[in-house]
N, C-alpha and C positions, 0 to 999 in steps of 0.2 A: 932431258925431260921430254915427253912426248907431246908433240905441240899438237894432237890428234885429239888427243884423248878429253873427256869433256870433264873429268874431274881436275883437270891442272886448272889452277886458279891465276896461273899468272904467265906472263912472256917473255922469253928470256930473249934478250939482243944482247950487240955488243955492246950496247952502252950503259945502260938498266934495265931492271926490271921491272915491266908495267902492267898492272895486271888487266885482265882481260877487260872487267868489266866497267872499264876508267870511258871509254870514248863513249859507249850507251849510255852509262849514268851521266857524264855530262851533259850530252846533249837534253835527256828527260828532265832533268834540271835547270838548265839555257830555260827550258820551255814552259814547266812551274813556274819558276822565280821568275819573271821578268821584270826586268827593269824600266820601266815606262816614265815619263817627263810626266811631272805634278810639283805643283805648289806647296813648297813646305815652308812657313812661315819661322823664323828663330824669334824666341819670345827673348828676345834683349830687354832688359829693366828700361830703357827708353822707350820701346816700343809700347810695354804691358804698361807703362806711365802715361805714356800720349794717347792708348787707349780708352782709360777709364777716364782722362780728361775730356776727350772729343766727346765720351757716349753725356760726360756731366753738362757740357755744353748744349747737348739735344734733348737730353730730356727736362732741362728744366726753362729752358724756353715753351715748351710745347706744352707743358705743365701749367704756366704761367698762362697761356691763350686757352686753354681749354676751363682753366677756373674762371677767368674772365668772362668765358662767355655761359658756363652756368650761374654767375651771379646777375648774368646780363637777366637772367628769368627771372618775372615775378611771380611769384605765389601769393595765392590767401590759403590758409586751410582751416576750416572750421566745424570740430567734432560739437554735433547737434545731438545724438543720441541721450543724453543725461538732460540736457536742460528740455528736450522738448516734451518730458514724461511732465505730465501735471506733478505738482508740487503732493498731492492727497497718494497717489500711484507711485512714487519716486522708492518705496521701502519694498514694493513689489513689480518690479517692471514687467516681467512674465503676465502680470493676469493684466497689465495694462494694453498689453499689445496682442493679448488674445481676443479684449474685448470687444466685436464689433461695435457696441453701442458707443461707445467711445469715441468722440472725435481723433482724428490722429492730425490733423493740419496746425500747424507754428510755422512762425514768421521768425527768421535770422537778419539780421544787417551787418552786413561787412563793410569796413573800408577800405579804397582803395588808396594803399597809400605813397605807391609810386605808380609814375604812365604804365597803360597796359595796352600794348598795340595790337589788332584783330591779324588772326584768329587767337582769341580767348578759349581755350578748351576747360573743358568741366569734365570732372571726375567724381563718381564715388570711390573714398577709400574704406575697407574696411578690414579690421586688426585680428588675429588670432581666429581666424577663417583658415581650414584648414582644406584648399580643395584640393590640395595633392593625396589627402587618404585614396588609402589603394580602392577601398569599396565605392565609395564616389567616383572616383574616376572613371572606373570598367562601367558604371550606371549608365549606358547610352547605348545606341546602333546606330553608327554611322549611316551604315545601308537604308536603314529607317528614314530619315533623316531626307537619304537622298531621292529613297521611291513611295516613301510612305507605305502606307494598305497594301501596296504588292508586295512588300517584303513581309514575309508573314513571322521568321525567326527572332524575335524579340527578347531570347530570355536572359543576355546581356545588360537589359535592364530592370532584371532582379533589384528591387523588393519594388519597383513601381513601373512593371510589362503591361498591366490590364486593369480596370474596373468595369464592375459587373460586366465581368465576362467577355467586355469588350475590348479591345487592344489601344491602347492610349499612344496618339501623337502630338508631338515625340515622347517617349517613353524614357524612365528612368531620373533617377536622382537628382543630375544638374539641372534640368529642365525644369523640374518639378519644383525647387528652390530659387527660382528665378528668381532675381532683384528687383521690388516693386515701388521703390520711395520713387517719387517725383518732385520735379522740383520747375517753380516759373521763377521767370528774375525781371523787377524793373527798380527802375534808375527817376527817383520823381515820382511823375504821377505818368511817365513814360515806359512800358512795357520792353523789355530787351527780349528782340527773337531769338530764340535757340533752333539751330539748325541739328536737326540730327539724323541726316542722310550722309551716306559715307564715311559712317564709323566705324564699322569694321570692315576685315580685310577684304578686299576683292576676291580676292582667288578663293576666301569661305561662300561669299554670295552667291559665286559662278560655280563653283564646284562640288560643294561640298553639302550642298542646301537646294533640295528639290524646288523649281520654278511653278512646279503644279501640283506640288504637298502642303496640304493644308491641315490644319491641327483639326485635331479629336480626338473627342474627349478626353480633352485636357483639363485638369482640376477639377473634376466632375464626384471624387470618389468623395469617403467620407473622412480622407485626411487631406488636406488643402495644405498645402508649400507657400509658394511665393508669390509672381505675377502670375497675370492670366494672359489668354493671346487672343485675337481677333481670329477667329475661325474661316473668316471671309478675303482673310490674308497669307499670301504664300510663303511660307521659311523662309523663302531667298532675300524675303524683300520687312522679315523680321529683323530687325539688323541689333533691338535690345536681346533678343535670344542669342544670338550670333558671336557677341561679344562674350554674353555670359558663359557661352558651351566653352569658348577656349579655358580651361581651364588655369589656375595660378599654381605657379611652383614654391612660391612661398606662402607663409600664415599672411603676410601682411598686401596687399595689392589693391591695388583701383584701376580702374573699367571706367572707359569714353563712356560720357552720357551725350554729349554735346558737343557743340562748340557756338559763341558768341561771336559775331563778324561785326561789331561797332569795339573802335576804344574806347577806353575805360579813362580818364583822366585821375589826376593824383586829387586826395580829398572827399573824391564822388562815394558816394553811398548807395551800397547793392543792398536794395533786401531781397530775402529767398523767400521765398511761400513754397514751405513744402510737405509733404503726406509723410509722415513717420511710418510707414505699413511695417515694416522689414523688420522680422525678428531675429536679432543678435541680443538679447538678454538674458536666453536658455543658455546659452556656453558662451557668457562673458566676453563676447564681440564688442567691437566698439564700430559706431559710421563716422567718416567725416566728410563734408562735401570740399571737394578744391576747385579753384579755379588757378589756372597757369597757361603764362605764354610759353613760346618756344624760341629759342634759337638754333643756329647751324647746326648746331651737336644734336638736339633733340630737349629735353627737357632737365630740369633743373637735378643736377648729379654733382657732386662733389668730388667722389671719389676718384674720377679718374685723371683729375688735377692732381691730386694729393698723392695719389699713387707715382705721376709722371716725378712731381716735384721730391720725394724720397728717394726715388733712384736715380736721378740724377746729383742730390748732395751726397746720395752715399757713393757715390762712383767719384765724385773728387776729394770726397775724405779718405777711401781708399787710397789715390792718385797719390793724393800729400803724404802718407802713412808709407807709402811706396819709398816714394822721395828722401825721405826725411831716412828710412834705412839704406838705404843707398847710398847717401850722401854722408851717412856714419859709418856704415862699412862697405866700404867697396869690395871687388873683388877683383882679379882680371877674368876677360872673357875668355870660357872655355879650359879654364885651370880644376884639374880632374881631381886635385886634390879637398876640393871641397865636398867630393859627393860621401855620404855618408860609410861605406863599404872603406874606403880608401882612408878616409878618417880614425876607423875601425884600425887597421893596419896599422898605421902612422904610431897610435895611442899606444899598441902593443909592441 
């Protein structure tokens, strides 16, 4: 064989024949394939059993502390919207809450009927509020917002950028819809202050909210929304706008109004004095005012007790369900005859 020639595909020695291309291909291979040191864990029936048990031991402790300290919150919550319509106006709400002439102020009493330790936060909530709609949302100019009158591109808040001709700050939808009830709280014949500085975010106040933009003409046209704003005051330092502009990802949410810095004892008697302004009777909204303490966690949630405590029973029900076949049929470890291909075989 001509050992020259470049079509010979193999090497003849005296001992074998090896073909040319055995030493290149190995080595290119060595060098794909390698074989590097890693953790391979063998799922042994003990192992995958002492796993689901350790994970049922964790999550249903941590399950158990986290429902505890949501039930550690108390809540009042009390939907005002139906009773506070006079009894004459109750068959039409609509023309009741367009009426100016119409009083809108009612009186609530809540009681309190476990300790409520300060800070007391106050929320409105309200139901089937849909501020996730796509056309709501885009309603705004952030830029606006942050430079006022110098930003002159407004048409982001299509169907309310202008009246008469004039450019309206801040413009657009959410603004215009502002949340306007009010509410005083006392206790006796003693007035409870509501503090309502620093309720919303900082980083909206500092950043996102011109220091030296001032509203104009706002609610001026000849369709009126919500609140109105003090012209004499800055975005940054509107802080019920502020709140209202982040908008909800769901129909159902509530927005800081407050917060109460006296406790509440068990028995005491809150009345509310509040302004019904807020029309949610055109699309079947409902209000409710809450009041709620806090714990470590944040405020009063359930779920994520109930969630911890499900996966941790089902991770020892698995465990047991593990067991209990295992312990009915064993196997030995690593006997190839149980894999299904090889069972195939056996059957034939």
């Amino acid at each position: 064989m001509d050992l020259d020639g470049e079509s010979s595909s193999t090497l003849s020695t005296g001992v074998q024949t090896i073909p040319r291309h055995s030493t290149r291909h190995g080595a290119f291979y060595q060098f794909t394939q390698q074989s590097l040191p890693a953790c391979k864990p063998v799922l042994t029936p003990a192992t995958v059993i002492t796993t689901f048990l350790l994970m049922g031991f964790i999550f249903i402790p941590v399950g158990l502390i986290t429902l505890r300290a949501s039930n550690s919150v108390v809540e009042i919550v009390d939907r005002y919207d139906i009773d506070c319509v006079q009894e004459e106006f109750r068959h039409n709400k609509v023309a009741y809450i367009k009426d100016e002439s119409i009083p809108k102020n009612c009186s609530r009493f809540l009681k309190v009927l476990r300790p409520m330790k300060a800070p007391i936060y106050i929320y409105y909530q309200l139901d089937n509020y849909y501020q996730n709609h796509r056309r709501y949302v885009k309603s705004r100019s952030d830029k606006q917002l942050l430079h006022g009158l110098a930003y002159n591109d407004t048409s982001s808040c299509k169907p309310l950028e202008s009246s008469h001709d004039l450019p309206i700050v801040p413009c657009g939808l959410i603004a215009w819809s502002l949340f306007n009830d009010t509410y005083t709280f006392s206790r006796g014949p003693t007035e409870l202050k509501v503090n309502r500085k620093n309720i919303a975010w900082k980083s909206d106040r500092d950043q996102k909210y011109g220091k030296h933009v001032y509203p104009f003409n706002f609610q001026n046209g000849t369709l009126i929304g919500g609140g109105k704003l003090d012209p004499s005051i800055p975005l940054s330092d509107q802080e019920d706008l502020i709140v209202w502009m982040r908008t909800a990802a769901l129909p159902s949410f509530r927005k800081l109004y407050g917060r109460i810095e006296e406790d509440l004892d068990a028995d005491d008697v809150i009345v509310v004095h509040l302004m019904n302004n807020y029309n949610t009777y055109s699309f079947g909204g409902k209000k409710k005012l809450v009041l709620s303490t806090s714990s470590w966690l944040g405020g009063k949630n359930d779920f994520l007790g109930v969630a911890n405590l499900f996966v941790g029973a089902f991770c020892i029900l698995i465990s047991i369900i593990f067991l209990l076949l295992h312990v009915k049929y064993p196997r030995p470890y690593g006997d190839t005859t149980y894999i299904s291909w090889n069972r195939k075989i056996v059957a034939s």
